[in-house]
C-alpha positions as CSV (number, residue, x, y, z in Angstrom):
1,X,99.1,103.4,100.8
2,X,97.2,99.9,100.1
3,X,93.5,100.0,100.2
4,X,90.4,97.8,99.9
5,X,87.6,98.5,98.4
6,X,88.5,101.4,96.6
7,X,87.8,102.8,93.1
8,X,88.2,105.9,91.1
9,X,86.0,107.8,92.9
10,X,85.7,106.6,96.1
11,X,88.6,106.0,98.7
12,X,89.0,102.6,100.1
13,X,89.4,101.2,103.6
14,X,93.5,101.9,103.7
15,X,95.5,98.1,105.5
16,X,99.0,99.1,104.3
17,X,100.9,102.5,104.5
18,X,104.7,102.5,103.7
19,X,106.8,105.3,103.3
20,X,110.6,105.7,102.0
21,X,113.5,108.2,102.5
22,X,116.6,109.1,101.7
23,X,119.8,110.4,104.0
24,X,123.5,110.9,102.7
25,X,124.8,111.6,106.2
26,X,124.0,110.0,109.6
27,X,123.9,113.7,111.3
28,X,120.1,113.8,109.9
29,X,118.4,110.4,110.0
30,X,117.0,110.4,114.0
31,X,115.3,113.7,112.8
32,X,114.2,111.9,109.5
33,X,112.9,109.0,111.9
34,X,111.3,111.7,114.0
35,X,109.7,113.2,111.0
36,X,108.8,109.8,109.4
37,X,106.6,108.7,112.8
38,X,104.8,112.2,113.0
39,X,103.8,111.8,109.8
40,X,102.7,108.3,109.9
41,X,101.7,107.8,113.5
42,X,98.6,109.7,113.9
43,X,97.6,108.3,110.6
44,X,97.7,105.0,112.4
45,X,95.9,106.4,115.1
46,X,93.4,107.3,112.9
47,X,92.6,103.9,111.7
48,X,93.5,102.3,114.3
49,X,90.4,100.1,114.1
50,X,91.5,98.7,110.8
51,X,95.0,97.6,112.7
52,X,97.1,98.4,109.5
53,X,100.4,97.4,108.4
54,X,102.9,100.2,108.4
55,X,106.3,100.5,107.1
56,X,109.5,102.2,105.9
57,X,111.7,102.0,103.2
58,X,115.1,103.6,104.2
59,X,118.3,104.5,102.1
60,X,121.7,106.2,102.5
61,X,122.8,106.7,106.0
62,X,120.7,106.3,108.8
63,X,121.9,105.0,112.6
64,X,121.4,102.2,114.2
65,X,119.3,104.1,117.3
66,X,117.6,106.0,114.4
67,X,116.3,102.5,112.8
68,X,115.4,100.9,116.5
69,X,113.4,104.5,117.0
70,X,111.3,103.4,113.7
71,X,110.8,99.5,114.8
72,X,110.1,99.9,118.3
73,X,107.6,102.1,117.0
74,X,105.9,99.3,115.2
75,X,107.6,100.1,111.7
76,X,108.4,97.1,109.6
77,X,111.8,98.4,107.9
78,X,114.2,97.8,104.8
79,X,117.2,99.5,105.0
80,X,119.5,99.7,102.0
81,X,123.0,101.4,103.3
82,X,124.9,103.8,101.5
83,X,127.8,101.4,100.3
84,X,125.3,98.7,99.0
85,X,123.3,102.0,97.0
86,X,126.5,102.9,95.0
87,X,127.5,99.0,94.6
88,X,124.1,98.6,93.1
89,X,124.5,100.8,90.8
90,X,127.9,99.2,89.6
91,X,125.6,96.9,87.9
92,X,124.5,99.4,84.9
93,X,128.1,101.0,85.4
94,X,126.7,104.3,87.4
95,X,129.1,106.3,89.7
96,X,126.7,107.3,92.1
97,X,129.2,108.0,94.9
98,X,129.4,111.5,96.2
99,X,130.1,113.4,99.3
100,X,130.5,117.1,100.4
101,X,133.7,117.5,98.0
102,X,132.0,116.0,94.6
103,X,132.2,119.2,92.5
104,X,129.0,120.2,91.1
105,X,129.4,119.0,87.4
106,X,129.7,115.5,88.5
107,X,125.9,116.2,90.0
108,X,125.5,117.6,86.5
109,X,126.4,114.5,84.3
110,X,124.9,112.1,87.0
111,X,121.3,113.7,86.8
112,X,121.7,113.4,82.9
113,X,122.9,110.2,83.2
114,X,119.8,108.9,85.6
115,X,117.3,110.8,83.4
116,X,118.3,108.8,80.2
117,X,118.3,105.2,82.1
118,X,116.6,102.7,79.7
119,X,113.9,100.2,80.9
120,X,116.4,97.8,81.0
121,X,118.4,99.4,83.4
122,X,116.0,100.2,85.5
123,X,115.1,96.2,85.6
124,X,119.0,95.8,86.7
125,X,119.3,98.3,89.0
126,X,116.0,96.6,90.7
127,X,117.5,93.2,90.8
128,X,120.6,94.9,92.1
129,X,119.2,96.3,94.7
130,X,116.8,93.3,95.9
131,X,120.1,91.4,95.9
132,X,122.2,93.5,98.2
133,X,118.8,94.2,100.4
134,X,117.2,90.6,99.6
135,X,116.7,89.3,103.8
136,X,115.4,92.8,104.9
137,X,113.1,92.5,102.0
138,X,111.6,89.0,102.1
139,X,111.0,89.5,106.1
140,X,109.3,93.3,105.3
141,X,107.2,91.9,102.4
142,X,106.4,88.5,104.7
143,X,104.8,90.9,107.6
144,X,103.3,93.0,105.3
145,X,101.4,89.5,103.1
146,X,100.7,88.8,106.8
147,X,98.7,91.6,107.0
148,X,97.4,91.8,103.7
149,X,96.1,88.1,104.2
150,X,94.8,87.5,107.5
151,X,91.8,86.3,108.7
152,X,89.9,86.6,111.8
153,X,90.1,83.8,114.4
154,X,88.1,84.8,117.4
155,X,85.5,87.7,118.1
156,X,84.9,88.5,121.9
157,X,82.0,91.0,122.5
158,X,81.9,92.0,126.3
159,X,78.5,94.0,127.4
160,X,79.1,96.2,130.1
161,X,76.6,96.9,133.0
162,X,77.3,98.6,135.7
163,X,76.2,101.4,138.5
164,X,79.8,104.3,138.4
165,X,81.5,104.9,141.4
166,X,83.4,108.4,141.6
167,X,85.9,108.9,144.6
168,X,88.2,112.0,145.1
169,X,91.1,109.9,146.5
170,X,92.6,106.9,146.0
171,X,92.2,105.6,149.6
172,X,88.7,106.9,149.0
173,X,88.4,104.2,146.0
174,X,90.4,101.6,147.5
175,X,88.0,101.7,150.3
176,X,84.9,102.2,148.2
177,X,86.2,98.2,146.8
178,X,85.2,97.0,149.9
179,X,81.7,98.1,149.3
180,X,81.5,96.9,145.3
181,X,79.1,93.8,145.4
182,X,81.0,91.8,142.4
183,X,79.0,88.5,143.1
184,X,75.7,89.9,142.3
185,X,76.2,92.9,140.1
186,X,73.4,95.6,139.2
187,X,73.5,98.9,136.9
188,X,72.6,99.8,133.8
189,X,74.4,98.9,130.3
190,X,77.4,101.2,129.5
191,X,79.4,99.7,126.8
192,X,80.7,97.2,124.9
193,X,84.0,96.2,124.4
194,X,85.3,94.2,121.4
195,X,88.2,92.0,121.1
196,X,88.8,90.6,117.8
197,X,91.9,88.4,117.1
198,X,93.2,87.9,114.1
199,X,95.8,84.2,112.7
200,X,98.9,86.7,112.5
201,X,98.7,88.1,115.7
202,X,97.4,91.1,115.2
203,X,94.5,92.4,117.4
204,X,91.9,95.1,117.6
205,X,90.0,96.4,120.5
206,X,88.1,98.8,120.6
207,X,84.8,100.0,122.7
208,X,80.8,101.0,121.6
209,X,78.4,102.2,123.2
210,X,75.7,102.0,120.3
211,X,75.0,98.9,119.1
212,X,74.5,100.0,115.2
213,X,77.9,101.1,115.2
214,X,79.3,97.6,116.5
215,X,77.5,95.9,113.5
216,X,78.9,98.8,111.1
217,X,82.0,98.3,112.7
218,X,82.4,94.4,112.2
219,X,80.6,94.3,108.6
220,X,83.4,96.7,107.6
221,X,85.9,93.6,108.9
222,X,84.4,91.1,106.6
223,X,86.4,92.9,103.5
């Protein structure tokens, strides 16, 4: 998670949450997608006035309906297939490969070998792997900068007035419309809603019905 304002002791405004996994075998990554956006989703729901950037950083085997599942969610994604994994790790000579016939004292020599990895092969594995990931990373970290930089470019506040109209049918309320006078409304205020726009595209809207917590609301947009 990226926040704002935070400190030590007090939680910030959160405008970034990215989250990464890993699947050997294709047989489990929609269910890792699945579990990915019920972990994340209602998060995003949650603060869903600060219109945060969310993403997900995938490695291993995963399916192409899996990763559409996650973007057509809204996810910004980086995925790192299983073959560029183990050719990444060619470059600090690191036999990573395995599958369900590896006998278990290659795991054994490969977690040794991954525990003792100096600073300078962790520096090279890095590079390695921004190299054989380098577009999906420069258009995840792009959208996420995006978001992490924006500004607001237009604020529309709409007060609502009005008198409600209840109907038990619909041919009830499509012939109540004939009875609306539109061109010289009356009623008492309900609401307002809130449109704010932001140079990135992204938009919030949201609704209020007190006005204290409109102005809380859009100070809390100035950071």
């Amino acid at each position: 998670m990226i926040e704002v304002d935070g400190t030590d002791n007090k939680l910030g405004r959160p405008v970034a949450f990215i989250e990464s996994a890993w699947r050997r075998y294709t047989k489990h990554s929609k269910n890792k997608a699945q579990e990915i956006q019920g972990a994340i989703l209602p998060i995003i729901e949650l603060h869903h006035l600060s219109a945060p950037f969310y993403g997900v950083v995938l490695a291993g085997d995963f399916t192409k309906p899996a990763l559409e599942q996650l973007k057509n969610n809204g996810f910004a994604v980086i995925y790192i297939p299983y073959k560029s994994v183990v050719s990444a790790f060619q470059a600090i000579d690191f036999d990573v490969a395995f599958d369900e016939d590896t006998p278990d004292e290659n795991y054994t020599t490969a977690f040794r070998q991954l525990d003792s990895l100096t600073s300078s092969d962790k520096e090279k594995l890095r590079q390695a792997l921004m190299r054989v990931s380098q577009e999906e990373v420069d258009r995840f970290m792009e959208t996420l900068i995006n978001c992490l930089e924006r500004y607001i470019s237009n604020i529309v506040l709409i007060p609502l007035f009005g008198k409600r109209y209840e109907f038990d049918s619909i041919d009830d309320a499509t012939s109540g419309l004939d009875t609306l006078k539109i061109d010289s409304p009356v009623g008492e205020f309900e609401k307002f809603e809130v449109i704010v726009d932001y140079n990135n595209s992204d938009t919030i809207r949201a609704t209020f019905q007190n006005k204290n917590l409109l102005t809380d609301f859009l100070r809390k947009l100035e950071h």
